[in-house]
C-alpha positions, 0 to 999 in steps of 0.5 A, a space after each residue: 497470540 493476536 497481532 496487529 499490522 497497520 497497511 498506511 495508504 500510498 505516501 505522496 511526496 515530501 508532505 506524505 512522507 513528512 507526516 508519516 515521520 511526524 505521526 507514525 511512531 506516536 501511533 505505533 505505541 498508542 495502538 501496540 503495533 507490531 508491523 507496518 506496512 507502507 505503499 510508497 510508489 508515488 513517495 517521490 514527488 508523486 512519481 515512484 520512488 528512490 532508493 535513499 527515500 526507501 530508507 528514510 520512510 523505513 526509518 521512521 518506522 515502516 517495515 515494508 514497502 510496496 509498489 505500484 505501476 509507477 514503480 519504474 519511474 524514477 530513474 536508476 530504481 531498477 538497479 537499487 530495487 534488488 538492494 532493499 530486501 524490504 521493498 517489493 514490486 507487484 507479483 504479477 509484473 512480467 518475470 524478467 522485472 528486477 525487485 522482489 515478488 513478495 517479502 516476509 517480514 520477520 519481528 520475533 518469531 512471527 512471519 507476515 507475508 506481503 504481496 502486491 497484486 496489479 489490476 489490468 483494467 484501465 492500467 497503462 503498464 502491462 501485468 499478468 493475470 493476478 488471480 493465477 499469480 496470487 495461486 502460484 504464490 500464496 502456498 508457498 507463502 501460507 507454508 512459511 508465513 503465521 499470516 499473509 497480507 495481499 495489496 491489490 494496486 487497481 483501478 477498477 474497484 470490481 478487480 479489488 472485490 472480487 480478489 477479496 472474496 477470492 481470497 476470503 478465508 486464506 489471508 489475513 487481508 486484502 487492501 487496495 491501494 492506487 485511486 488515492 481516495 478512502 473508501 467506506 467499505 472496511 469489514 471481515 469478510 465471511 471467512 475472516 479476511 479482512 478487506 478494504 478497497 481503497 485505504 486512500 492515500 497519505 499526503 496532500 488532500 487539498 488536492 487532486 490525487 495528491 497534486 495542485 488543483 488548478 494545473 489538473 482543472 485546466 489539463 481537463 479543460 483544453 487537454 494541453 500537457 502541463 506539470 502536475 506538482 504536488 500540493 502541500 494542504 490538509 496533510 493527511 495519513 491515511 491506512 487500515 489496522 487489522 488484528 490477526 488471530 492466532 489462525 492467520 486470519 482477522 479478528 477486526 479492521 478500522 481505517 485510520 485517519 491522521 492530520 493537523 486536527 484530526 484523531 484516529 478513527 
């Protein structure tokens, strides 16, 4: 029996948030949804994320949680991480990191498994190398998983690529999160996993990245520090629903894309 997992693109403070809460549930009956997963780690305005917010996103109807490298940014989350066993950090972060390295999530009977891989180009927190953290995981996930799903939180698209094609045939998805910008390339890749390399984010896209426009022109401009608030236009969700066959693997993937005035593609 096939099922259908809905990825939701990093969710950027309150506005991100606000609409996940709006829309998420409406869509999840409109598409037959069966999990959600949610990339949270700018959920706190734009910069990691807390404990009590975890829960509020959970609330409205997200399964799973995972993070990036502004997982340690908020103060005191490397305490309450180990308390939400919904919510992972990257695998491949250095092993004395607290938080969980994987999560399976369990509706009924079936098991997805979810992992967040970290790229190491062009990013500012140490990580190791994911390709052979993904091998020391991934048994043991297929072992016990219907299915397994793989987030690459990267930089540089040709991490994301190639990570796709690694993995082609042994999981049911691999998604990129972490340039806040939607890519066009969503497709099944020749042995049936799904990929996209940027599912974009949810939040604010009269924007920057999800913050105001003048304070990053002017950053640019005389390369003086500044705040960066995030911006409050055009709120928009954006995420990828992928169908998993009863192999594992992707039947299909559409990107999805909500706001104000805009359907789901």
């Amino acid at each position: 029996m096939s099922k259908r997992v809905l990825f939701i693109g990093d969710i950027v403070g309150k506005p991100g948030r606000q609409i996940v809460e709006q829309k998420l549930k409406t869509l999840i009956k409109q598409e037959a949804i069966d999990i959600v997963v949610a990339n949270g780690e700018n959920a706190a305005g734009g910069a990691g994320i807390t404990k009590s917010i975890a829960l509020e996103i959970k609330k409205h109807g997200v399964d799973a949680i995972t993070l990036g490298d502004h997982v340690w940014d908020q103060k005191g989350f490397e305490i309450d991480i180990d308390q939400l066993d919904f919510v992972c950090r990257p695998a491949n972060l250095p092993p004395e990191c607290p938080g969980r390295r994987f999560l399976i999530i369990e509706k009924g009977d079936y098991k997805l498994g979810i992992c967040t891989l970290m790229g190491r180009n062009f990013m500012k927190i140490p990580a190791d190398n994911a390709f052979s953290c993904i091998d020391e995981i991934l048994p043991e996930l297929k072992e016990t998983c219907d299915a397994v799903m793989v987030e690459v939180h990267a930089e540089a698209t040709s991490e994301k690529v190639a990570m796709g094609f690694y993995l082609d045939g042994q999981v049911s998805l691999v998604v990129g999160t972490h340039t806040h910008i939607p890519t066009a390339d969503a497709k099944v890749l020749p042995n049936g996993t799904a990929y996209l390399s940027d599912a974009g984010m949810t939040g604010p896209y009269q924007s920057v990245l999800g913050r105001e426009v003048m304070p990053v022109i002017d950053r640019f401009k005389d390369g003086m520090p500044r705040k960066f608030p995030v911006a409050e236009g055009d709120i928009q969700l954006w995420g990828c629903l992928v169908t998993i066959n009863e192999f594992g693997l992707a039947q299909s993937i559409r990107q999805i894309q909500l706001g104000e005035n805009i359907l789901h593609m």
